[in-house]
C-alpha positions in Angstrom: 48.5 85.5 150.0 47.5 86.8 153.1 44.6 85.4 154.9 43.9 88.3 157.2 42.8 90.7 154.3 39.5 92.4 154.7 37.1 90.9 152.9 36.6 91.6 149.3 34.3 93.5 147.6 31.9 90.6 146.2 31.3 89.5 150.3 27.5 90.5 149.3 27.2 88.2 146.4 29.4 85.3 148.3 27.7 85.1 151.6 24.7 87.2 151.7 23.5 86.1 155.1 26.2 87.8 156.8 25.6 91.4 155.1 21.7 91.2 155.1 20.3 94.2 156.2 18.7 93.9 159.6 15.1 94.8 160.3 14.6 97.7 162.5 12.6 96.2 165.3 9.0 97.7 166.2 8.1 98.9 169.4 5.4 96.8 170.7 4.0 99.9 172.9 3.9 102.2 169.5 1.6 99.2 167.5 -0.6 99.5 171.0 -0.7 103.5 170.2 -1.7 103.2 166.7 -3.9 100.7 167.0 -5.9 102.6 170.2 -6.0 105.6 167.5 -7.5 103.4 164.6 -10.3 102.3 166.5 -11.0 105.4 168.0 -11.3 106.8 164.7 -13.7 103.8 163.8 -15.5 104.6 167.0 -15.8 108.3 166.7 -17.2 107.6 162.7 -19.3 105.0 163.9 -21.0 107.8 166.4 -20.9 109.9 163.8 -23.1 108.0 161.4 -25.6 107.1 164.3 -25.9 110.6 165.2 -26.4 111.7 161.7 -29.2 109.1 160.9 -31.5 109.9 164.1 -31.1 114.1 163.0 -31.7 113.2 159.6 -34.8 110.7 160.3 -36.4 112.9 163.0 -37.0 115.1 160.3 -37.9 112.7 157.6 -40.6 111.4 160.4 -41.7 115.1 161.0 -41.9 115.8 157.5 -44.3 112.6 156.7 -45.9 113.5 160.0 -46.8 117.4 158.4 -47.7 115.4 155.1 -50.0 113.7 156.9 -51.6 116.7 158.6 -51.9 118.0 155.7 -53.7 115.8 153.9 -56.4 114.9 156.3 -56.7 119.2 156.3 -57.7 119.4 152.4 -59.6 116.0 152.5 -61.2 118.1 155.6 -61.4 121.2 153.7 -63.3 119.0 150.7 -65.9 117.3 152.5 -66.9 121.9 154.1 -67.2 122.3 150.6 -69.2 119.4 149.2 -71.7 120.6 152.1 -71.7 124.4 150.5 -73.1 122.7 147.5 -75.1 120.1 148.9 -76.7 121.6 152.4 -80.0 123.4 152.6 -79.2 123.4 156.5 -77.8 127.1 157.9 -76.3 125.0 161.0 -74.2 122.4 158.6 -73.5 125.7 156.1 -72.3 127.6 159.4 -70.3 124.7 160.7 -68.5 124.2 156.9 -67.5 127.9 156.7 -65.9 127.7 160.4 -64.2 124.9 159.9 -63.1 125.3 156.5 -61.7 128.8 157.5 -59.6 127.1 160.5 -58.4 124.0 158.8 -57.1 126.1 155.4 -55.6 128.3 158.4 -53.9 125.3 159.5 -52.9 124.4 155.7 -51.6 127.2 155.3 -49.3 126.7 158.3 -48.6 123.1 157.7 -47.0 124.0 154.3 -45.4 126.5 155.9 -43.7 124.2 158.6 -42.8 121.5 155.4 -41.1 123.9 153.5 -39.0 124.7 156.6 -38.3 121.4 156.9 -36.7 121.4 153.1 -39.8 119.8 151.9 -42.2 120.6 149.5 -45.9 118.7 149.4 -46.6 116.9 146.0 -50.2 115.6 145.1 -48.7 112.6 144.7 -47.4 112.5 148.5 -50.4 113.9 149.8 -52.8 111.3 147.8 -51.1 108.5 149.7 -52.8 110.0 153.1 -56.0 110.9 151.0 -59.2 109.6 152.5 -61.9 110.2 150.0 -64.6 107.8 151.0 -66.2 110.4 152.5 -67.4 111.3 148.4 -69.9 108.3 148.2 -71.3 108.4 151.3 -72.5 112.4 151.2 -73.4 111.3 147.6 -75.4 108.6 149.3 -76.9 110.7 151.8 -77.9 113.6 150.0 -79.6 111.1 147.4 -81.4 109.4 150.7 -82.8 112.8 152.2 -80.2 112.3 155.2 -77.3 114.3 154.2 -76.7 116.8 157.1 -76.4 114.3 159.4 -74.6 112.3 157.7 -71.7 115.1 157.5 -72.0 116.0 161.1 -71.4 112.4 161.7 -68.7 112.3 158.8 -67.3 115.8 160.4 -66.9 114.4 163.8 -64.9 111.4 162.8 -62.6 113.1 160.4 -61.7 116.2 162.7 -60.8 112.7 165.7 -58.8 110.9 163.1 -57.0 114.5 162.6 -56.5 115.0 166.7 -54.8 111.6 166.8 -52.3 112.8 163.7 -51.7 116.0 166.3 -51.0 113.8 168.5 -48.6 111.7 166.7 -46.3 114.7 165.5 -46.7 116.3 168.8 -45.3 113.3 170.1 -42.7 112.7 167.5 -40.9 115.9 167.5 -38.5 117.8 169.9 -38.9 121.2 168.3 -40.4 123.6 170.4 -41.6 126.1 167.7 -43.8 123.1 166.3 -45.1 121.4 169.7 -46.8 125.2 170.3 -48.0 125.3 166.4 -49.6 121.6 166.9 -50.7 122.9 170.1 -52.7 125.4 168.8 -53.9 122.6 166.0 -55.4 120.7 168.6 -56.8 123.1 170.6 -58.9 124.5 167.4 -59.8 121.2 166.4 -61.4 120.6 169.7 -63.8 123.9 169.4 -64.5 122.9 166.1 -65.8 119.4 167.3 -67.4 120.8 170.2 -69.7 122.5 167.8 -71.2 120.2 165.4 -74.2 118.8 166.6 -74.3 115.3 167.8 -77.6 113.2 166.3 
């Protein structure tokens, strides 16, 4: 028998170390590469999400800011129209027929403004901004004989409390189009104060 035969087909099964298939090696630079692109992708969706959130919640925040507005406008609008019914007085009946006029105006506007925004006011959003004390204390005054005061004291702080809810959306929002409209908010809501009479 001749020992310098090539070996013989069951090599593989006899001494497997020798014919184990060798690993390609991995280029150290290439794992660098692929792992700079992983957390670059991780980065950029990471950005991505951040940037998302603050578009998305500046206009939830402007939307509960115009909910807001909007609520202290019909509470507004109620209290001019409890003094149609209640007021003997032609300066408080005057003053509730301006101010109602302005402030469903600025309803109007305000709905306007939400629905642009992709919302649409429910009574049960706008109740959670509702104010109606305002109820029992004309009540009160008109059964004490002191009622017309009492609403152009009422009047006064409801149309500051609305001024400072201009403010906050004014402040709040970058869009240009609704700075001017709360602009024009404020600067209507200051002639209407500057016209009730201060007992």
């Amino acid at each position: 028998m001749n020992n310098n035969q090539p070996s013989n087909n069951y090599d593989f099964i006899l001494n497997p170390e020798k014919n184990k298939a060798s690993r390609p090696t991995t280029n150290s630079s290439q794992n660098k590469r692929l792992l700079q692109v992983i957390i670059g992708g991780v980065g950029l969706l990471f950005v991505l999400v951040i940037v998302f959130s603050l578009l998305s919640g500046s206009g939830s925040s402007t939307a509960v800011d115009f909910e807001k507005l909007l609520a202290k406008q019909n509470d507004i609008i109620a209290i001019t129209n409890d003094a149609t019914k209640n007021s003997q007085n032609t300066v408080t009946l005057n003053n509730a027929s301006t101010v109602r006029a302005v402030l469903t105006s600025h309803s109007a506007q305000t709905t306007t403004a939400l629905a642009k925004l992709g919302q649409k006011s429910s009574a049960k959003v706008l109740a959670l901004y509702a104010n109606n004390s305002y109820v029992n204390q004309l009540q009160l005054a008109f059964n004490g004989g002191t009622y017309d005061a009492t609403y152009d004291s009422i009047m006064i702080a409801r149309l500051g409390d609305y001024d400072a809810t201009i403010q906050t959306a004014y402040t709040a929002t970058k869009s240009t189009s609704t700075k001017q409209l709360l602009h024009t908010f404020y600067q209507d809501e200051q002639s209407l104060v500057k016209n009730i009479p201060t007992n």
